[in-house]
PATORGU-665352 format. One line per field, with one value per residue (C-alpha): x, y, z. Coordinates in nm, 2 decimals, padded with zeros to 4 digits, m for minus. Example, Ala and Ser with C-alpha at 12.3 -4.5 7.8 and 13.67 -1.06 7.14 Angstrom:
X [01.23/01.37]
Y [m00.45/m00.11]
Z [00.78/00.71]
This chain:
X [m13.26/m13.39/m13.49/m13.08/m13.07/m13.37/m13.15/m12.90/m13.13/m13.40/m13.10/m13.05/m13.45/m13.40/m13.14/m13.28/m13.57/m13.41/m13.22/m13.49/m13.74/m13.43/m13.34/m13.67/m13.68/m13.42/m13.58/m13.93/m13.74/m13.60/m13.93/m14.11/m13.92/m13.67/m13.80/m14.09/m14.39/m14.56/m14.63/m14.40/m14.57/m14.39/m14.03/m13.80/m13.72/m13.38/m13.37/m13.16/m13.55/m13.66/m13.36/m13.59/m13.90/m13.74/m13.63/m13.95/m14.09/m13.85/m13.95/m14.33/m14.27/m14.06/m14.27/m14.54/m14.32/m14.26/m14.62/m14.75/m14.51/m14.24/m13.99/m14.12/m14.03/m14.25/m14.30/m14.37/m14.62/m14.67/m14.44/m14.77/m14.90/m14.55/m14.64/m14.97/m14.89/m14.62/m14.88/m15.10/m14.85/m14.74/m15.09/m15.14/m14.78/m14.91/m15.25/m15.00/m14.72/m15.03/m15.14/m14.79/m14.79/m15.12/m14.98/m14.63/m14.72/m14.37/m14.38/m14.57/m14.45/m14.61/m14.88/m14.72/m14.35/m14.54/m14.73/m14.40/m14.22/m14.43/m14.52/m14.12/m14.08/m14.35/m14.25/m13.83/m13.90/m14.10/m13.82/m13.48/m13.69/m13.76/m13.37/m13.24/m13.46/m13.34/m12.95/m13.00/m13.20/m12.94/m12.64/m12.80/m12.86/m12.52/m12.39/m12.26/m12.30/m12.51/m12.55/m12.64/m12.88/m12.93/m13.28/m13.34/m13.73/m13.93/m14.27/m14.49/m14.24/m13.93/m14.20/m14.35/m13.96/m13.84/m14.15/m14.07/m13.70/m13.81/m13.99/m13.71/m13.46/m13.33/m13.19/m12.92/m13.02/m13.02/m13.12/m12.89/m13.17/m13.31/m13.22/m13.45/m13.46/m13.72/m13.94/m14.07/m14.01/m13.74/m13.83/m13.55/m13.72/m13.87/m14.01/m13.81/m13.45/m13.29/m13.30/m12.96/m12.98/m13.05/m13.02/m12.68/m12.48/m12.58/m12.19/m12.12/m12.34/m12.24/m11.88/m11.96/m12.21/m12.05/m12.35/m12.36/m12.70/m12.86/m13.27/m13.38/m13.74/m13.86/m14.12/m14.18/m14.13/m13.82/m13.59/m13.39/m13.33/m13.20/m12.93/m12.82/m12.78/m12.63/m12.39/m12.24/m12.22/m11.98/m11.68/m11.87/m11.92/m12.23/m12.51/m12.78/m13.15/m13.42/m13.80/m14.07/m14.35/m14.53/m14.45/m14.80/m15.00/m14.87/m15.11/m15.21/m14.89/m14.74/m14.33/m14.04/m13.90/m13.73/m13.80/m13.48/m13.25/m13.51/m13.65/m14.00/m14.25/m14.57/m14.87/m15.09/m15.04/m15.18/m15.03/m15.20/m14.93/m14.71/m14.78/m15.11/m15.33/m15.32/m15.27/m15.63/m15.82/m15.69/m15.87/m16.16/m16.21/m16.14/m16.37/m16.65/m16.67/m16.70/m16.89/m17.12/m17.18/m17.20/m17.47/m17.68/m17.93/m18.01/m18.03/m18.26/m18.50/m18.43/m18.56/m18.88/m18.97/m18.88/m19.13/m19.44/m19.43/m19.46/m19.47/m19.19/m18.79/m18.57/m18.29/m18.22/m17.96/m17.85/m17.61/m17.22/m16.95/m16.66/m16.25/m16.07/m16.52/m16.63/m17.02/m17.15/m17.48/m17.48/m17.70/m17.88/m18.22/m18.49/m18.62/m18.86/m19.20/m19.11/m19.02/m18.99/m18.84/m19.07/m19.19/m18.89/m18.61/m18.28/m18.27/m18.09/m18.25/m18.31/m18.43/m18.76/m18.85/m19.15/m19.10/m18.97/m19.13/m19.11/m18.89/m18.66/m18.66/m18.52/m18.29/m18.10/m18.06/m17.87/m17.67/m17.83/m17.97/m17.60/m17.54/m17.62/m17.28/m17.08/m17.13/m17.01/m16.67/m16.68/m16.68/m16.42/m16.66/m16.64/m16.38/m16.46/m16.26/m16.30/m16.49/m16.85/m16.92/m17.19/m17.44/m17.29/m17.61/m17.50/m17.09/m17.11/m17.23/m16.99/m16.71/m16.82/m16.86/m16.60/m16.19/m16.05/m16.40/m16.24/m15.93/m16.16/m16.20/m15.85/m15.91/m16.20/m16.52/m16.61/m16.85/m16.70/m16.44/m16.26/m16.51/m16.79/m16.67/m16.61/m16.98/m16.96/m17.23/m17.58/m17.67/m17.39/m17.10/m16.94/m16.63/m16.58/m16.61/m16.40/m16.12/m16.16/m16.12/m15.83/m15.69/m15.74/m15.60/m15.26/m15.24/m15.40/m15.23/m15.36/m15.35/m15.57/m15.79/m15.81/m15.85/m16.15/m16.32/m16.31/m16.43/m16.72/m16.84/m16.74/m16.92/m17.00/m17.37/m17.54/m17.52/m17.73/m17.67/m17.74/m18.03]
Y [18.89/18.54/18.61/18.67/18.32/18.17/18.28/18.02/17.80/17.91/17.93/17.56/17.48/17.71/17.46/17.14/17.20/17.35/17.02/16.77/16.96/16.93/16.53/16.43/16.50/16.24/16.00/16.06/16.02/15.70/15.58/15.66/15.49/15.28/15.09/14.89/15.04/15.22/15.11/15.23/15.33/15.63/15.56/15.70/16.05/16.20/16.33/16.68/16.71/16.77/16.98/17.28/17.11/17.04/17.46/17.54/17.30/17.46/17.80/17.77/17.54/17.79/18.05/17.88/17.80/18.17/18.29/17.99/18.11/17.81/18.01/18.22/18.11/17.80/18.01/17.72/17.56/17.16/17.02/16.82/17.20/17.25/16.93/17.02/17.32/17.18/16.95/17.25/17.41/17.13/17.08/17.50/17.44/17.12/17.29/17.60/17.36/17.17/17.51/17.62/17.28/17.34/17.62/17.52/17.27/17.24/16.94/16.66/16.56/16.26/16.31/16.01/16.23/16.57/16.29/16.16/16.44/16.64/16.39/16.29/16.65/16.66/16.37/16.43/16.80/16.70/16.42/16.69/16.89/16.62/16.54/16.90/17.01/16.66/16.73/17.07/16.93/16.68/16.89/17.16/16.87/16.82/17.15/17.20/17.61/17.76/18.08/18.12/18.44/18.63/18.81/19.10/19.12/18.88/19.02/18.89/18.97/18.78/18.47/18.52/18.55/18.25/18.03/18.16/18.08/17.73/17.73/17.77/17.48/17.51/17.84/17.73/17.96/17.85/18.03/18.05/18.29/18.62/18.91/19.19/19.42/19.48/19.58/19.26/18.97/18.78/18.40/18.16/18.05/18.17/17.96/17.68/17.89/18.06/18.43/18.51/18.81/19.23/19.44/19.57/19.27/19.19/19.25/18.97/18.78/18.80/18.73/18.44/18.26/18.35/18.47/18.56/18.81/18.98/19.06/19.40/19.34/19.60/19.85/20.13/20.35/20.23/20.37/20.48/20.13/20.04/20.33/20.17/19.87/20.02/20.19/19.85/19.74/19.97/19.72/19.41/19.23/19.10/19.09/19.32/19.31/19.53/19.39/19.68/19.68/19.76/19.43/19.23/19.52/19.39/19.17/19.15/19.08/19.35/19.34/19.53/19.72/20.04/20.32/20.48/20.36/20.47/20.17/20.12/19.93/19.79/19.74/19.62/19.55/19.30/19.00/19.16/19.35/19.25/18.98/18.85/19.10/19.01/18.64/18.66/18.86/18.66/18.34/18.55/18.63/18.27/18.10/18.33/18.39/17.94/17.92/18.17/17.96/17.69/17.78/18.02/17.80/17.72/18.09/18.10/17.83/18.00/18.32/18.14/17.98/18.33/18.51/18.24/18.20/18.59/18.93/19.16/19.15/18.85/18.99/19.11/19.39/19.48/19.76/19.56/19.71/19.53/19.60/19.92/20.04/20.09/20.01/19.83/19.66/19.28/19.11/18.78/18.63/18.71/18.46/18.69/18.86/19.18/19.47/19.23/19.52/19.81/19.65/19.50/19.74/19.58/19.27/18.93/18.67/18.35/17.99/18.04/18.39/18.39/18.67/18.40/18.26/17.86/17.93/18.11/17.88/17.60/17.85/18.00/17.60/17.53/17.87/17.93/18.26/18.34/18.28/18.62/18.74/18.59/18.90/19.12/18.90/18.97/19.36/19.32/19.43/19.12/18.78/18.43/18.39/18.61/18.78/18.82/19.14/19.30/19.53/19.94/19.97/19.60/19.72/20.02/19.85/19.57/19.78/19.94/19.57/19.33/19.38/19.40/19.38/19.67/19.47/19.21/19.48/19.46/19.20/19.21/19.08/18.71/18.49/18.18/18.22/18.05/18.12/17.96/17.66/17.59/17.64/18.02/18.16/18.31/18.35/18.22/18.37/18.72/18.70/18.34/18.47/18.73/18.50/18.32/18.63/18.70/18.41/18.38/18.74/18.68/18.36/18.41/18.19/18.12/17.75/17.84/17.99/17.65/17.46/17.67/17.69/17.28/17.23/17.50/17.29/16.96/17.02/17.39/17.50/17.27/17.36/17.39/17.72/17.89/18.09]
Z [m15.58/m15.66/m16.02/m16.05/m15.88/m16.12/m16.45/m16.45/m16.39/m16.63/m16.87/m16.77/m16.87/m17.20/m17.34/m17.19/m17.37/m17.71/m17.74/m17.63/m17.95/m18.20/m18.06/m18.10/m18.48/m18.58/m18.33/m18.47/m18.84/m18.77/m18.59/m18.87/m19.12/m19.02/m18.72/m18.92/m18.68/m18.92/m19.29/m19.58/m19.90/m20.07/m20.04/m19.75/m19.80/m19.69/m19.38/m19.49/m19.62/m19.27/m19.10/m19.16/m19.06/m18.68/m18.66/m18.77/m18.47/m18.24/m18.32/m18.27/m17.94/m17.78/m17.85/m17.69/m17.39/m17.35/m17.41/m17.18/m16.85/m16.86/m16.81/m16.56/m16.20/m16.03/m15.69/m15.51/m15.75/m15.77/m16.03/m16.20/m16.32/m16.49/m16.69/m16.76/m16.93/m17.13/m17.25/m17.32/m17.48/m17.74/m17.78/m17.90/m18.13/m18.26/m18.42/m18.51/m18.72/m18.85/m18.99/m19.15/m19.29/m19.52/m19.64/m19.78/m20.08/m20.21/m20.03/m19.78/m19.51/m19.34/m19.04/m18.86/m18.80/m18.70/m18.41/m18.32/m18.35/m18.09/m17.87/m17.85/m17.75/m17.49/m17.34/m17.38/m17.23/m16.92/m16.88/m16.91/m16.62/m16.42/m16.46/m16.45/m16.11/m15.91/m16.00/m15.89/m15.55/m15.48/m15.52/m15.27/m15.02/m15.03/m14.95/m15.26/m15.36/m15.12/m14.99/m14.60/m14.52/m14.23/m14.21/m13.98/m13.85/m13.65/m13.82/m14.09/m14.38/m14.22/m14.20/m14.57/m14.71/m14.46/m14.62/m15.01/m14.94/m14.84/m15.09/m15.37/m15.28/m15.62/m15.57/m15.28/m15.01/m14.62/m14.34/m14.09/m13.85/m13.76/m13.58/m13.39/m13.11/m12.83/m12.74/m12.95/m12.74/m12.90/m12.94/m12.92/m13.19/m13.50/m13.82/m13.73/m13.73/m13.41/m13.36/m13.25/m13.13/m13.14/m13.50/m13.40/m13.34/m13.75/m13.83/m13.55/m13.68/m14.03/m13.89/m13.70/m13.91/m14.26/m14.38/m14.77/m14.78/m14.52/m14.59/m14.43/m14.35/m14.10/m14.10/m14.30/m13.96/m13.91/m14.18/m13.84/m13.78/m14.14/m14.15/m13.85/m13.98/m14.27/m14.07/m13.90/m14.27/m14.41/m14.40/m14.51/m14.84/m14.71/m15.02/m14.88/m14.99/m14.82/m14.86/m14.84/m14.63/m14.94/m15.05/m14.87/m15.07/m15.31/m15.60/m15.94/m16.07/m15.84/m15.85/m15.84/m16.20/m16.25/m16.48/m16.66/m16.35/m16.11/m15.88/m15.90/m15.72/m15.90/m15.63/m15.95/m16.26/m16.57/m16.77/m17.11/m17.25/m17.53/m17.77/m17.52/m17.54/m17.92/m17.86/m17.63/m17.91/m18.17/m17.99/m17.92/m18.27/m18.40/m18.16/m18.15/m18.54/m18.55/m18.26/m18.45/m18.75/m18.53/m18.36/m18.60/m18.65/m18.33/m18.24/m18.51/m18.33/m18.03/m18.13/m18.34/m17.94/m17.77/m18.00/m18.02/m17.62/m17.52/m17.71/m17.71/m17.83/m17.86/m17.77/m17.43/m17.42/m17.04/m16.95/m16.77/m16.68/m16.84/m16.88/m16.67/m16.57/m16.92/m16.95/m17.27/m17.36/m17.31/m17.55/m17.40/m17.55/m17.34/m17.06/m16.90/m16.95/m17.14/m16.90/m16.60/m16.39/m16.42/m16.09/m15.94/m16.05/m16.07/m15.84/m15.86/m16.07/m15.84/m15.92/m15.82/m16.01/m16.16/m16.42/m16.62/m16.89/m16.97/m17.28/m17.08/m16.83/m16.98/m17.20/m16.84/m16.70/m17.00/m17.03/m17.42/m17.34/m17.38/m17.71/m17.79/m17.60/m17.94/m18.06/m17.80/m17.83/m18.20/m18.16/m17.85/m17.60/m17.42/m17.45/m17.45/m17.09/m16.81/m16.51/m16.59/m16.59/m16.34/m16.38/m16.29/m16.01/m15.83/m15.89/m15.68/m15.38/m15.41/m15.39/m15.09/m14.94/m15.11/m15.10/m15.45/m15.67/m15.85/m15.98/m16.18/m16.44/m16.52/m16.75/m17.05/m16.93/m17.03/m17.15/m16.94/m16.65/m16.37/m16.09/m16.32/m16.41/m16.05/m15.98/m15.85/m16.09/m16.04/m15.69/m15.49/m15.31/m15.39/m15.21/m15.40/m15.71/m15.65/m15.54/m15.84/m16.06/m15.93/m15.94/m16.30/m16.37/m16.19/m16.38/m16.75/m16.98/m17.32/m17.22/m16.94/m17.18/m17.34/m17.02/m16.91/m17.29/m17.27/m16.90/m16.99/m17.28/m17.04/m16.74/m16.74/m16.98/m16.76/m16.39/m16.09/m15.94/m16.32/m16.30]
């Protein structure tokens, strides 16, 4: 019910930021070469000459809006994340127009406009939602076009829709209370709102209070209840919306849908379909094959100290489980004595192992032993972003242990992640990690991507709990 609420208001966003991108092409134009900050050398072309220029900059920045989740709902997030991404997301079309540019020679345009140009557009975009959310907040203040709900259940679903609705003051909805029966006892009051009294005085209610839409949120053993309800409802007009109890199992980008007219409810489900899944390889494939020739030659040293300090491989390849359970061999350079577990079996490496030898050391304190994985991400076995992927003989006893280990192999294995970055690598805690996984699944973006990539090289090769 509140995504047909978000629409006009996404459809609000959609235009705001088509016409701040088109504005901002004229103003970088006249910026450029009418306003005497930047030198002029070649002559001023027409501006006709760039008409195509700003729809080819609309195109790619939209796209990226769309791929990077601007138009998806805000759910309650702080507005500084919306501007983050946006910057993120110029950033991505930035390198993207740069790259169409080098390939159409018919003409040069100058590198000065394509700067203005998009950082006019971040700036003007950020501004028209800034603008466009604060109308919209002021006019609901002021009574102007809401809708007053009724919600039936003093339980945990009432509360979690009561605290989303106050969550979503854009979308004009005001609680005017609940309504519930015994043997519950009834509250005068509940999340801040009066319950006003038992299930079957909802029509009274309704009456009295002019209530818009009524929210159904009982139990799953109570479908009695809601045909009674449904039964005092036969006269009204009243917008009526049930909320399943299936609703709190819900995670993983779990929603509602239907199939072929049937409603459908998704308990689990993954952000990799569509255009990502080939957005995400196509960034695996780019950055691994430069961060390969990139680093070649050190692998090559790396190898020439593996095989002077100890006898036995260079390369270290370890059986992981990565996306949906399928097992593949990790490859990693070798930091230990070769066949280290023929007396250990499989155990966790710790800081103080002493199977280790002093090459490897140094090479697992610095996160180089890793290099190897490049080429996993190359053949798709692994991406550059994502859980790190555990060992099938550790896997089976954490999913006897730990709640939702399972759902981290929803998304390809990585060589860098969300839970690393924030120091949740090597021997530390599970059920951390875990959170982090999934926090990263049920938010991928390919700006995220970016944002972990750059905070891995930033902060996260070197770290203390790597071992």
């Amino acid at each position: 019910m509140l995504k047909k609420h978000a629409q006009l208001f996404l459809t609000a966003l959609y235009f705001g930021d088509s016409l701040m991108i088109l504005l901002s092409l004229p103003a970088a134009y006249y910026l450029r070469f009418h306003f005497g900050i930047f030198p002029v050398d070649k002559g001023v072309p027409p501006i006709e000459d760039f008409y195509w220029y700003a729809l080819v900059g609309w195109a790619v920045l939209m796209l990226n809006f769309k791929v990077c989740g601007l138009y998806l709902p805000l759910r309650g997030k702080p507005l500084w994340k919306e501007h983050v991404t946006i910057i993120k997301a110029t950033t991505i079309s930035l390198l993207i127009f740069s790259a169409l540019l080098f390939f159409y020679r018919e003409q040069s345009f100058s590198r000065a406009t394509t700067l203005l140009f998009f950082g006019l557009s971040t700036l003007s975009i950020i501004g028209s939602r800034i603008v466009i959310r604060q109308t919209l907040m002021m006019l609901r203040r002021r009574g102007k076009n809401l809708r007053y709900v009724l919600i039936v259940g003093v339980n945990y679903l009432g509360r979690e829709l009561a605290r989303r609705i106050e969550q979503h003051p854009e979308m004009g909805l005001k609680i005017v209370g609940f309504l519930d029966d015994p043997p519950i006892k009834l509250e005068p009051w509940m999340e801040g709102y009066p319950v006003l009294g038992k299930t079957l005085e909802v029509n009274h209610v309704i009456q009295a209070r002019r209530v818009d839409k009524l929210f159904i949120c009982v139990d799953s053993d109570s479908s009695k209840k809601i045909e009674q309800i449904l039964a005092c409802l036969q006269e009204s007009t009243v917008d009526i919306t049930v909320v399943p109890e299936l609703f709190k199992h819900m995670n993983l980008n779990g929603g509602v849908g239907e199939f072929d007219g049937l409603p459908i409810i998704r308990l689990t489900a993954t952000r990799l379909y569509g255009w990502n899944p080939i957005i995400k390889r196509t960034m695996d494939l780019v950055v691994s094959g430069l961060a390969i020739v990139i680093t070649f030659p050190f692998m090559l040293l790396i190898a020439l100290l593996i095989k002077l300090e100890s006898p036995g491989k260079v390369l270290y390849a370890q059986e992981r489980m990565g996306l949906d359970g399928r097992k593949f061999k990790m490859l990693k350079f070798r930091s230990m004595h070769q066949d280290a577990e023929i007396g250990t079996g499989p155990v966790w490496a710790d800081q103080s192992d002493t199977r280790r030898t002093r090459t490897g050391e140094l090479l697992r304190k610095s996160s180089m032993d890793e290099l190897p994985q490049l080429f996993n991400v190359l053949k798709g076995e692994m991406s550059m972003v994502g859980p790190r992927p555990e060992r099938p003989v550790f896997i089976q006893e954490f999913r006897k242990t730990i709640p939702q280990y399972a759902h981290r192999m929803k998304m390809k294995a990585g060589m860098t992640g969300w839970a690393q970055i924030h120091g949740w690598r090597g021997n530390t805690s599970l059920e951390l990690r875990v959170e982090h996984d999934l926090y990263y699944i049920n938010n991928w973006s390919p700006g995220l991507d970016i944002e972990i990539m750059a905070t891995t090289l930033w902060k996260g090769l070197m770290h203390k709990n790597a071992n």
